[in-house]
C-alpha positions in Angstrom: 115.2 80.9 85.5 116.5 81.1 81.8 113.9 78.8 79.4 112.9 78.9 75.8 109.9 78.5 73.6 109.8 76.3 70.6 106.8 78.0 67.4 105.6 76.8 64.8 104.8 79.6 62.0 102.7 80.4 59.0 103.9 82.3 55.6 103.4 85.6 55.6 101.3 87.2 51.7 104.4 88.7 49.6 104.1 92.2 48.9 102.0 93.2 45.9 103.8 94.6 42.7 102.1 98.6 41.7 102.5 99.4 37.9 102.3 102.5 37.1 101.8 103.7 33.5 103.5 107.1 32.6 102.3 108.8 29.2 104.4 111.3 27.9 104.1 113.3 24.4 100.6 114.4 23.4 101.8 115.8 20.1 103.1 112.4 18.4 100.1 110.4 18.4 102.5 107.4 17.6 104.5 107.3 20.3 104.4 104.7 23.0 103.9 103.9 26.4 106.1 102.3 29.2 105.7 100.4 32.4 107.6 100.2 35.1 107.6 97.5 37.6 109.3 97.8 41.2 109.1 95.0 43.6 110.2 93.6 47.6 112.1 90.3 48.7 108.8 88.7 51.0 109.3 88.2 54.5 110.7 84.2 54.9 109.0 81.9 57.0 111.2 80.6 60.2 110.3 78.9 63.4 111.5 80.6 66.9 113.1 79.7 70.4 112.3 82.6 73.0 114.9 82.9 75.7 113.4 82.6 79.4 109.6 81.8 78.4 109.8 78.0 79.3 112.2 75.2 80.5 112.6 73.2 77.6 115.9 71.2 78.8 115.9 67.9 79.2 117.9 64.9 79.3 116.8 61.2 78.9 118.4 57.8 80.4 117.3 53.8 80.7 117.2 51.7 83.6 115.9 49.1 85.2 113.0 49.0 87.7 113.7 46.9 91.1 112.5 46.3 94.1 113.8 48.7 96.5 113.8 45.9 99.1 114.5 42.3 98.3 115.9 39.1 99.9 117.3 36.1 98.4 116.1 33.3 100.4 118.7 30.5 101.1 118.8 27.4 103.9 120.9 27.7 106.7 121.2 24.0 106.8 120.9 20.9 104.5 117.8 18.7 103.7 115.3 17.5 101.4 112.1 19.9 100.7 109.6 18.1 102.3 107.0 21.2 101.7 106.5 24.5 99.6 104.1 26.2 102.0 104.2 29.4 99.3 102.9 30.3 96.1 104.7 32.5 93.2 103.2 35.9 93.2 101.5 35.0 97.3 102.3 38.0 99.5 104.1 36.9 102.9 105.4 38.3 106.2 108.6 38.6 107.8 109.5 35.4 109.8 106.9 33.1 107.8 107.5 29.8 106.8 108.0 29.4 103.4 109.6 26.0 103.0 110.4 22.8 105.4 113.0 20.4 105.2 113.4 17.0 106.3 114.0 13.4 105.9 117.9 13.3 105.4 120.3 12.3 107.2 121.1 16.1 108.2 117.6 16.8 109.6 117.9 13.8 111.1 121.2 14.3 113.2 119.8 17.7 114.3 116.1 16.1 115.2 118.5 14.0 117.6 121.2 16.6 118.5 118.0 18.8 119.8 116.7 16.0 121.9 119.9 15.1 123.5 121.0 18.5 124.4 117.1 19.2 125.8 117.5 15.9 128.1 121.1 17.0 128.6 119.5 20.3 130.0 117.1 18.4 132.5 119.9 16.3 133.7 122.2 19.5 135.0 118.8 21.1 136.3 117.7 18.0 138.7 121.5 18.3 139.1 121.5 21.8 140.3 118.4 21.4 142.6 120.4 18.8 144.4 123.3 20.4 144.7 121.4 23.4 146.1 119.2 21.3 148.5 122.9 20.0 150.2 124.9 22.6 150.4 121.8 24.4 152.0 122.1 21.7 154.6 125.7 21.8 155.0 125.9 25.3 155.5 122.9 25.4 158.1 124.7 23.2 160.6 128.1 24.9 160.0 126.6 28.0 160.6 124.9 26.5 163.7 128.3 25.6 165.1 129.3 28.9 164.5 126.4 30.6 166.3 127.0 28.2 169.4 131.1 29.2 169.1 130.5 32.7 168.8 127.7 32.5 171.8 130.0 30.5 173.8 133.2 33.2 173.0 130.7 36.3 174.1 129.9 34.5 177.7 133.3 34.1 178.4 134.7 37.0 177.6 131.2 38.7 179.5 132.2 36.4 182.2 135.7 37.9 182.8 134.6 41.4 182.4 132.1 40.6 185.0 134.9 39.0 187.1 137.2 42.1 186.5 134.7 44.7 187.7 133.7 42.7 190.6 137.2 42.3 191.4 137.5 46.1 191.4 134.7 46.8 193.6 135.8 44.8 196.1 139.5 45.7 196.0 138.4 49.5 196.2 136.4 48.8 199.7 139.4 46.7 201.2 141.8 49.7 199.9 140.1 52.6 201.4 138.7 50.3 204.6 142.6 49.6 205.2 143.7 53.1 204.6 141.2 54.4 207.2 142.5 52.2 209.6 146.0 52.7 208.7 145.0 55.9 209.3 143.3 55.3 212.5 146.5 53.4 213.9 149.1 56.0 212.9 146.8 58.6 214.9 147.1 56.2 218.1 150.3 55.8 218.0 150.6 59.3 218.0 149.0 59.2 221.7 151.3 57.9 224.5 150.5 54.9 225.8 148.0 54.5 222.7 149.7 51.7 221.4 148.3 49.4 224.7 145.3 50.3 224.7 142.4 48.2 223.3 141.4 49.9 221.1 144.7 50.4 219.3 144.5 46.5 219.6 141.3 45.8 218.2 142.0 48.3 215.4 144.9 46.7 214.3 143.8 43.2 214.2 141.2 44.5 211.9 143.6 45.7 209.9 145.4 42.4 209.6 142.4 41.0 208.9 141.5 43.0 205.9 145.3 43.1 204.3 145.1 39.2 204.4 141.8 39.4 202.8 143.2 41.6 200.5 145.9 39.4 199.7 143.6 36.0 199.4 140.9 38.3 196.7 144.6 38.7 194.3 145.6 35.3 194.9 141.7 34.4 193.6 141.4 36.6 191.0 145.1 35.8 189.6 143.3 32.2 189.8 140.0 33.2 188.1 141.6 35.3 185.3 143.3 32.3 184.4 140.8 29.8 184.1 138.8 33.2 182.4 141.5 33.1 180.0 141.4 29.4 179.2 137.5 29.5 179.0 137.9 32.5 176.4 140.7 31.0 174.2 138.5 27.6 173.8 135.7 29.9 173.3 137.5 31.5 170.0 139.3 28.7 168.8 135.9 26.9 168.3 134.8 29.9 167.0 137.5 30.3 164.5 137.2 26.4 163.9 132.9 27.3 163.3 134.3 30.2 160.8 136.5 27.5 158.9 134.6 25.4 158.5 131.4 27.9 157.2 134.5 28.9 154.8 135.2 25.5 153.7 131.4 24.5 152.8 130.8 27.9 151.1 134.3 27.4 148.9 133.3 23.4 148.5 129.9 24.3 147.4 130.8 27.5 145.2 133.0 25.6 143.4 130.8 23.1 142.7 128.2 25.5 141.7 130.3 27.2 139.2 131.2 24.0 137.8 127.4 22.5 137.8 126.8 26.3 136.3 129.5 26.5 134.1 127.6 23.0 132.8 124.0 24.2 132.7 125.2 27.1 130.8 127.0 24.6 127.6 124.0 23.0 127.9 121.7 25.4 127.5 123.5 27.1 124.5 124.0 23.3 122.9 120.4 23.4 123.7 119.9 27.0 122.1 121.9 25.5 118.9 120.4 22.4 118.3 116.6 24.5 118.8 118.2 27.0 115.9 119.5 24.0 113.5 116.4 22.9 114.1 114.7 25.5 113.4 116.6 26.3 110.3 114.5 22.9 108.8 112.0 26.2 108.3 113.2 27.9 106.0 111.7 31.1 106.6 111.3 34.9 104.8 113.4 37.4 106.3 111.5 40.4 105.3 107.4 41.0 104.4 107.0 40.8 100.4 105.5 38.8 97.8 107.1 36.0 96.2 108.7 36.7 92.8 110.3 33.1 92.5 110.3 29.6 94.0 113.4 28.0 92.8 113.2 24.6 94.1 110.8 21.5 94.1 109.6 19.3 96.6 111.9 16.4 97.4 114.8 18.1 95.9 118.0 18.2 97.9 119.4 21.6 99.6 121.9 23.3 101.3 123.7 26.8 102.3 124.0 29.1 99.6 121.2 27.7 97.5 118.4 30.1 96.4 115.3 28.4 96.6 113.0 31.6 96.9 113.1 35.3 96.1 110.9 37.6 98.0 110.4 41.2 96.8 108.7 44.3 98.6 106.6 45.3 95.4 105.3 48.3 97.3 108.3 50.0 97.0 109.8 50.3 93.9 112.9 51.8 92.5 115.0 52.5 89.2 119.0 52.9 89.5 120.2 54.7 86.1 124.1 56.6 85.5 124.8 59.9 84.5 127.6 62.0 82.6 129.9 63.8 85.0 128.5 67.4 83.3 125.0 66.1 84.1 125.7 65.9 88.2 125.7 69.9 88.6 121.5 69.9 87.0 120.0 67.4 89.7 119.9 67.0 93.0 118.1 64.5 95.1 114.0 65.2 95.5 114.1 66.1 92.4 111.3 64.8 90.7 111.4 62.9 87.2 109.1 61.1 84.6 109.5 57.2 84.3 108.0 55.3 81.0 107.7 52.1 79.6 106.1 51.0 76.8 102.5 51.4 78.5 103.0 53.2 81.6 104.1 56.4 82.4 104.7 57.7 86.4 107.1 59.8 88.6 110.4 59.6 90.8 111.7 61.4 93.0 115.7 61.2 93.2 117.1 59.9 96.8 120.2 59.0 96.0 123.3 60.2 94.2 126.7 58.3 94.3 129.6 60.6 95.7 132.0 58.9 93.4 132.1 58.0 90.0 132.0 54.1 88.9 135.3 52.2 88.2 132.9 50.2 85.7 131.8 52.8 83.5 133.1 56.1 85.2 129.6 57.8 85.4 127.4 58.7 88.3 124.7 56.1 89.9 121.5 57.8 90.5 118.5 56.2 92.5 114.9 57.1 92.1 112.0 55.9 94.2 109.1 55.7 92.1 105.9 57.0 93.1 103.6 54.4 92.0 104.1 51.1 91.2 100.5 50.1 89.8 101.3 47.9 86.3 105.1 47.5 87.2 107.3 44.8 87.1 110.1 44.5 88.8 113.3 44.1 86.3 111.2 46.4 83.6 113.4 48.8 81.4 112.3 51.9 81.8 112.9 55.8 80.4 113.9 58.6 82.6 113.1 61.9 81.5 115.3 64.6 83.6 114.3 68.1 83.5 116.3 70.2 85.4 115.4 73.5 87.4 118.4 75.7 86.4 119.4 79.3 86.4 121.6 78.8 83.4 120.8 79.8 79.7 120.4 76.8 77.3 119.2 76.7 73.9 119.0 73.6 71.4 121.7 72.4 69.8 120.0 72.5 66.2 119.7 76.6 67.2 124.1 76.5 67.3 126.3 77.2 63.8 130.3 76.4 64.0 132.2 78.2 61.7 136.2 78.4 62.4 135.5 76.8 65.9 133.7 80.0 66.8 129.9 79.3 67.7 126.9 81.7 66.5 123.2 82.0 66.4 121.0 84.0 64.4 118.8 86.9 66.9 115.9 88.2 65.4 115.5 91.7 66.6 112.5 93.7 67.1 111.9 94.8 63.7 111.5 91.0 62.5 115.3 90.9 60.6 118.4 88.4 61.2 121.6 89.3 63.1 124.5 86.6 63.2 125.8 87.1 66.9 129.2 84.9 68.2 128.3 83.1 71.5 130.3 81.8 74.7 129.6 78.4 75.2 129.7 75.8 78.3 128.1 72.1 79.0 126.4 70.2 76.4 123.4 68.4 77.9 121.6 65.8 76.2 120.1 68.0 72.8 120.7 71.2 74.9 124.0 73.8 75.1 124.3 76.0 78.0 124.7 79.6 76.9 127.6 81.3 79.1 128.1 85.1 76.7 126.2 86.2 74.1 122.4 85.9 74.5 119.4 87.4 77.3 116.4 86.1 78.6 113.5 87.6 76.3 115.6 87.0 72.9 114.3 85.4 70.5 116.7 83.2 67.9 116.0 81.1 64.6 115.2 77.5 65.7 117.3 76.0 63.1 120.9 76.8 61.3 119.5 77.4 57.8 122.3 79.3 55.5 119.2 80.4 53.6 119.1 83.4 56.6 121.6 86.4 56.0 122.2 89.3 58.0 119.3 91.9 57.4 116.8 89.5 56.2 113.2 89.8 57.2 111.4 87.0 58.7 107.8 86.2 59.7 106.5 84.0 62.6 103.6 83.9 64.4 103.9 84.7 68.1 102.6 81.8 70.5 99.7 82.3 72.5 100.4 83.2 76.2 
């Protein structure tokens, strides 16, 4: 880091003058005698900067100190101030009341608009509990009919299927009795004479027997499958009829429900309004603070966009100042400053820079957060003092000749005598010029531009104190 030391310095005791007196001549006791006198230019007195020893740049702005939360309290609705539950300078919370309103005709309309909406409410609720209660009882003796369909539809169709396998049992038995005895006769028949025998006889009016029972059991079951049929077609369509009509109370009552719903919920949000205009009649703080101004009195008429209260967080204060463009690249944000009024003095730290420059007065918005707030007042003028942490060389401008638009300072070099060097030049910060050619950390230069100092002069100053 480049700095530089500012010294004060004392004159330095001229040189002494040494006469010497040179006799000459013994033999003319007449003759006389001559001095001669030789003297030195004393050293002349300057004060120093030193290169590098300490940061002496600086730059100072106004501002003004805020809070870095506030809210501007205004009604959300219209009415008289009935009460000022605050004090000026009384510390509040977020959400607490800090004036009422009432007794015109506006509070009125929403004192009424709240208790209609509330018994509006109550109404679609008994509403809805009745509606609920019915359909419940609708829907248990549809669904009841249904039960009994779908029971009835189950027992006929078991009843067929019993039907069918009995049916099948049976006409299995008669088809492999009558193919034994078909059997039987063809072997018979075989036999000569077998046809007129008894046996062939009996055998074959058993056979007869069976074939016609055989016949009868089709005839019956043709009969029974029909009247199956007809038992399982009523069966479904009172089913389907039991489904339709479960259909038709659940659609009848859903639709009423949405409608009885649909109701209940512009009810409750007319409810939910009203309760909020009403509400608004408190006129409440929107953040935790301390009241820095009441701007209203009690019976005095209100509306939206009315202030009738500022509330401040006075815990947490800030300053906003501007800076030149060429003043951007020496600060950053955390860096820490020095804040003074007239009888307080206290640090920042920077935590926030704007990106752009404003269209108002086309410099840079800086925001400090101050570190205490003990003895402040919010909208306070204040002095910032910036002192920048740089790598860069400057010196003070005082230190800085012109001549011919060519800039020079006067080194003192190690024997204590002036030499005018040319300089390189870059950003002029407040009282300080950055030094880009021409100078080292550890030089010292003449603090001031005196022509009085020539090349090859001699100079005293005291050396500072490390």
């Amino acid at each position: 880091m480049k700095i530089f030391e500012k010294n004060k310095f004392t004159v330095m005791s001229a040189v002494t003058v040494i006469s010497m007196i040179v006799i000459s001549g013994c033999s003319n006791p007449f003759a006389k005698e001559e001095t001669v006198q030789q003297t030195e230019t004393p050293a002349k007195e300057i004060e120093i900067f030193t290169v590098g020893q300490k940061n002496d740049i600086n730059f100072s702005k106004n501002g003004e100190i805020k809070s870095a939360t506030q809210a501007i309290v205004m009604p959300e609705t219209s009415g008289k101030v009935t009460k000022i539950s605050v004090k000026l300078g009384e510390k509040v919370r977020k959400g607490q009341t800090l004036i009422t309103l009432g007794n015109s005709l506006s509070s009125e309309v929403t004192r009424l608009n709240y208790e209609t909406a509330l018994e509006s409410l109550d109404k679609i609720n008994d509403s809805l509990i009745k509606l609920d209660q019915s359909a419940q009882t609708s829907i248990r003796s549809t669904l009841l009919n249904y039960y009994t369909a779908k029971e009835s539809f189950e027992t006929a169709l078991k009843t067929r299927e019993n039907s069918d396998d009995l049916y099948e049992e049976q006409e299995d038995y008669l088809d492999d009795t009558i193919d034994d005895l078909k059997d039987a006769l063809d072997a018979m028949e075989e036999i000569p004479e077998g046809k007129s025998s008894a046996a062939y006889q009996e055998t074959l009016a058993k056979y007869k027997q069976l074939k016609s029972q055989q016949d009868q059991a089709e005839i019956s079951r043709d009969i029974q499958t029909d009247q199956t049929d007809l038992s399982i077609d009523v069966a479904r369509r009172q089913l389907e009829g039991a489904i339709l009509a479960v259909e038709s109370v659940q659609n009848q009552y859903s639709l009423q429900f949405i409608q009885t719903e649909s109701g209940l919920l512009q009810a409750k949000n007319g409810a939910e309004l009203a309760k909020l205009q009403k509400e608004a009649l408190n006129v409440k703080s929107p953040i935790s603070g301390t009241i820095t101004s009441i701007d209203t009195t009690l019976n005095n008429l209100t509306g939206p966009g009315q202030v009738v209260a500022i509330v401040q967080d006075l815990d947490s204060m800030e300053i906003t100042t501007s800076i030149n463009e060429d003043e951007l690249a020496l600060i950053k944000t955390g860096d820490s400053v020095m804040v003074s009024t007239n009888k307080i003095t206290t640090t920042g730290a920077i935590t926030e820079i704007s990106p752009a420059l404003s269209a108002y007065n086309k410099k840079i918005t800086v925001k400090i957060k101050l570190s205490s707030t003990t003895g402040l007042i919010s909208g306070q003028f204040a002095e910032i003092k910036f002192t920048p942490q740089t790598q860069k060389i400057f010196i003070p401008l005082k230190t800085v000749s012109i001549e011919n638009d060519e800039y020079f300072v006067k080194v003192i070099s190690t024997d204590r005598t002036v030499e005018k060097r040319q300089i390189k030049r870059g950003k002029i910060i407040g009282s300080f010029i950055e030094i880009t050619e021409g100078l080292s950390e550890g030089e010292i230069i003449a603090a001031s531009t005196s022509t009085f100092l020539k090349d090859g002069d001699k100079v005293a100053y005291k050396v500072p104190r490390q």
